[in-house]
N, C-alpha and C positions, 0 to 999 in steps of 0.2 A: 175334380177329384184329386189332381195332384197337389194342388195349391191346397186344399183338404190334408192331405198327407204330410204334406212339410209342414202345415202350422202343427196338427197332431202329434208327429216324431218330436218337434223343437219343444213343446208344451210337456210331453213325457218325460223327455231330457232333462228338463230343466229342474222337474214335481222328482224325477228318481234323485239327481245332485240334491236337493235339499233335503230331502228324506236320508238321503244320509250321511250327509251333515249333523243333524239334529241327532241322529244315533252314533255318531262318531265318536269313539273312545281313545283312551289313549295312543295308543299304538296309527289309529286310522288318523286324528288328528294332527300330524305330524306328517302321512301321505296327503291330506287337504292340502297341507303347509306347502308343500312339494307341488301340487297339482297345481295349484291359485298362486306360486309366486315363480314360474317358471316361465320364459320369454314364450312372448304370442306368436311365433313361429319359429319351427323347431329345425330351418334352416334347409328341408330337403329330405329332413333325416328317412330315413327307409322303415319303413311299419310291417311290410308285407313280404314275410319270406321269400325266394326266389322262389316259381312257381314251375311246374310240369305240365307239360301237354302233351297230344298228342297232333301232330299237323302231314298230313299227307302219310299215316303210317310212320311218320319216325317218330320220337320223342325230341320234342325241345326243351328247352330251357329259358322263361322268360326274369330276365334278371333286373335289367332297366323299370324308374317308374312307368316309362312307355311300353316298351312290352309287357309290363303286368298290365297295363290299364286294358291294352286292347284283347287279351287274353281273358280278360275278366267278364269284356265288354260281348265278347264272344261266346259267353258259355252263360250268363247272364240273360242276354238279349239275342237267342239264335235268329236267323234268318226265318222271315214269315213263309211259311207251306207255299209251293206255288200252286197253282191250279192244275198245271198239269197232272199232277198226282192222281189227283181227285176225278181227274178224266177220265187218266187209264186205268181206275181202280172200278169206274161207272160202267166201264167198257167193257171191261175182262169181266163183271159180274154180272153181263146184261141189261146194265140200270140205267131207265134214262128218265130223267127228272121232266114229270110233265109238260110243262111249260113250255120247255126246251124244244119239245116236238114241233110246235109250231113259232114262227118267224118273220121277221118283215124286212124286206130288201129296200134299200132306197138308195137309190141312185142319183150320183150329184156330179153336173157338170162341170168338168176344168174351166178356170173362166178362158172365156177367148177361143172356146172351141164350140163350133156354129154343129155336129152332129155329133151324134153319137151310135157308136160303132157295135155290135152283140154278135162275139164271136166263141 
């Protein structure tokens, strides 16, 4: 699906740029001019305003390409729910998911240990 997505996004990309090309008038032909003859990297330059958060109750300030990325990366891509939640949320409403009712033990010896102990 993602390999799906990037050829997609790159294929859109490319079908909007000539679409408006082709419609380009005066005034726009002259920013193509500008966009198509200016150096293939733009040395670092900064795109992305200084950005605001909030981290532990305060407010920061992420100014750096690295503190935007991870700030970004962060609000973007939160952390996956853990289980626990969903435990003590099954619990406080008295839910217990069938299954779960029943269980199998299995017990697995350390190597090099001749007994085993049930205490």
């Amino acid at each position: 699906m993602r390999k799906r997505y990037d050829k997609t996004l790159h294929y859109t990309k490319k079908q909007l740029w000539r679409d408006w090309l082709e419609k380009a008038e005066e005034p726009d032909i002259w920013t193509a001019n500008r966009y198509t003859s200016a150096l293939a990297s733009d040395g670092g330059k900064t795109r992305i305003p200084t950005l605001r958060g909030v981290l532990d109750g305060n407010e920061v300030m992420a100014r750096s390409n690295g503190e935007k990325s991870t700030m970004l990366a962060k609000r973007f891509f939160p952390l996956r729910p853990r289980l626990l939640r969903i435990y003590e949320a099954m619990y406080e409403h008295g839910l217990m998911y069938g299954p779960w009712k029943s269980f199998t033990t299995v017990v697995l010896r350390k190597p090099g240990k001749t007994e085993i102990r049930c205490t």
